[in-house]
N, C-alpha and C positions, 0 to 999 in steps of 0.2 A: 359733688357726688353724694347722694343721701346712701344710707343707711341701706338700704334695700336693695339701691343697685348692687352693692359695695357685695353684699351679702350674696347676689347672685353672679359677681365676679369670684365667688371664690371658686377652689376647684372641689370638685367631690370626691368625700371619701371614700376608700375603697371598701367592698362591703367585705365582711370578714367573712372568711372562707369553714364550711364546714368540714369535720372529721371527712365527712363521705366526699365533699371536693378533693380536700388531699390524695385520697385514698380508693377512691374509684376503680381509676387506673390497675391499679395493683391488685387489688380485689376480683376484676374481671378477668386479668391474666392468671391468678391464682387460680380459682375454679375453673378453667378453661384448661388448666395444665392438668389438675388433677381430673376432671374428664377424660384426657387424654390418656393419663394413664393407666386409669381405671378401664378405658374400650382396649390400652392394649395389652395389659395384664390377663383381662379375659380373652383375648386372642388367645394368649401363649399358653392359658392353661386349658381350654378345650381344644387348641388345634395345632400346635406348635410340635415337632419334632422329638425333643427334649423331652418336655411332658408328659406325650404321648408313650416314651420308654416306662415313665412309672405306671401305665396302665399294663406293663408286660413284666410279669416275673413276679415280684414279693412286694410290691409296694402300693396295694389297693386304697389301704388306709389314706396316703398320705396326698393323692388324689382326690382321692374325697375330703379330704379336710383344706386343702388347696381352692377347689369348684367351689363347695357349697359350705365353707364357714369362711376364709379368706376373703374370694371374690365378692360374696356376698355382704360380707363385712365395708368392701371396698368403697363397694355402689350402695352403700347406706348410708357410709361414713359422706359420702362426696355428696349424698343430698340432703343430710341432717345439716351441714355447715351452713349451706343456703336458706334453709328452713328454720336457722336458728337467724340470723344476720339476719334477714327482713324484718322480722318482729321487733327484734331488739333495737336496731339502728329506726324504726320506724316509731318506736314509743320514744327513743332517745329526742329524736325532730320534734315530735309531737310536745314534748313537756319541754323542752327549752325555746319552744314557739321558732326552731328553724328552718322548718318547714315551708315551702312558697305558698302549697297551697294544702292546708291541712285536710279538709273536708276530702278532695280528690285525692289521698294517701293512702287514708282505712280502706279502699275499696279494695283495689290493685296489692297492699302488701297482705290484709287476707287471704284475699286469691294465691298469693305466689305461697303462704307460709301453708296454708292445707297442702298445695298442689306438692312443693317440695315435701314435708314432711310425711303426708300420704306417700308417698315413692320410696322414701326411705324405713317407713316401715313393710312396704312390700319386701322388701329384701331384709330387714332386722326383725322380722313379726316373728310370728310362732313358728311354722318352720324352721327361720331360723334358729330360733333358742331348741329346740329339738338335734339342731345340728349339733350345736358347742354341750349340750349334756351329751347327746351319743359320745363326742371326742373324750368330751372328759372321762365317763365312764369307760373308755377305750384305754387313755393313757393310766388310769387306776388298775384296773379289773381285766382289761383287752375283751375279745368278745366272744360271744353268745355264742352257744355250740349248738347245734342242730342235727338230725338224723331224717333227711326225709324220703321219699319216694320220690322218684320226677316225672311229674306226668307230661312236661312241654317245655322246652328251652329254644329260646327265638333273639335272635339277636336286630335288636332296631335301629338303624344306621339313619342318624340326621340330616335332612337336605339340606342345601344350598354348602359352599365352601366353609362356611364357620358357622355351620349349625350346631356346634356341640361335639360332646365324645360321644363314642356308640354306646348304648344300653345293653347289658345282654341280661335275658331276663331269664328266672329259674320258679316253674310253678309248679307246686307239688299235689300227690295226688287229691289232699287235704285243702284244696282249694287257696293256699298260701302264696303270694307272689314277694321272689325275692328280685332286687335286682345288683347289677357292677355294673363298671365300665370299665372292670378289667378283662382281658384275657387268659383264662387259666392255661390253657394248652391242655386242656384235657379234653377227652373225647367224650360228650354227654349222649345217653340213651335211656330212653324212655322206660320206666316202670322200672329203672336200678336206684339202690340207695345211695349216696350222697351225701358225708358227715360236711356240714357249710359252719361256717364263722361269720358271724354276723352283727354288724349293729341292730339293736332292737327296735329304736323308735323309726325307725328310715331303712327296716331291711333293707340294709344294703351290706352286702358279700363282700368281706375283704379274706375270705379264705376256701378253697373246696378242698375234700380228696374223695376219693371214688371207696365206696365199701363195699369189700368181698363176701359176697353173700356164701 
């Protein structure tokens, strides 16, 4: 037997397994679980039972810091992870030439790192950061006090079963639009004053009381 057959009796070796062969698995389950929790975290804070009691009574604040700095937080957090893990896992292939096929790589993990990343700054961009100073400035200082006239108060109720909490909006006669998603229990009427507490960057009402003219 030469040399050559010999050589093509042998058996082949096994090719060695990348980080992402190990780890695939677990990676997709991971982001798939936080998905989940993230769709159902925001259930429970625009429509849940529970929740819904702190938009009743004294607790406006903490509703809104729940919806629009938590949730938001959430669903940022869950697509920066993705948005970071393509790039990096795809330059890692890339420079230890693990890659099958490099050239077809750069196109597709592009795509996915703008797409992910882009989403995640939709919910962590500038509104957001508006959120977490307003909170901040709340849990320092609490908020803004106000004196206005009301020239219209309408309250906007979201469609579909989880479209959200209701809006109830407060516009003065000074062309100001404030809004909550709480319920004060107060009776509002037209062209009376109305001391509000307020966040400033996000008018948004975590306090009324009616002023006796």
């Amino acid at each position: 037997m030469t040399t050559k057959a010999k050589n093509n009796n042998k058996p082949n070796k096994e090719q060695k397994q990348t980080w992402w062969d190990k780890w695939q698995a677990y990676i997709i389950v991971a982001v798939f679980g936080l998905f989940v929790i993230g769709v159902y975290f925001s259930l429970l804070v625009t429509n849940m039972t529970f929740v819904k009691g702190l938009t009743e009574g004294h607790y406006p604040f903490i509703f809104f810091f729940l919806k629009d700095v938590v949730v938001y937080a959430a669903w940022g957090g869950l697509f920066v992870i993705p948005g970071l893990i393509v790039p990096i896992g795809s330059i890692y292939l890339l420079l230890t030439k693990k890659a099958a096929k490099p050239k077809k790589l750069v196109l597709p993990a592009t795509f996915l790192t703008v797409l992910f990343l882009g989403l995640a700054y939709a919910f962590l961009g500038i509104d957001w950061m508006d959120n977490i100073t307003d909170s901040k400035d709340y849990f320092e200082n609490g908020a803004m006090e106000k004196v206005i006239v009301l020239e219209d108060y309408e309250a906007d109720y979201p469609s579909g079963r989880y479209g959200g909490a209701i809006d109830y909006v407060y516009t003065s006669v000074d062309g100001e639009v404030f809004k909550t998603n709480t319920d004060f229990d107060l009776e509002m009427h037209k062209n009376e004053k109305y001391e509000i507490y307020y966040l400033p960057r996000n008018k948004y009402i975590v306090g009324v009381n009616y002023v006796d003219n």
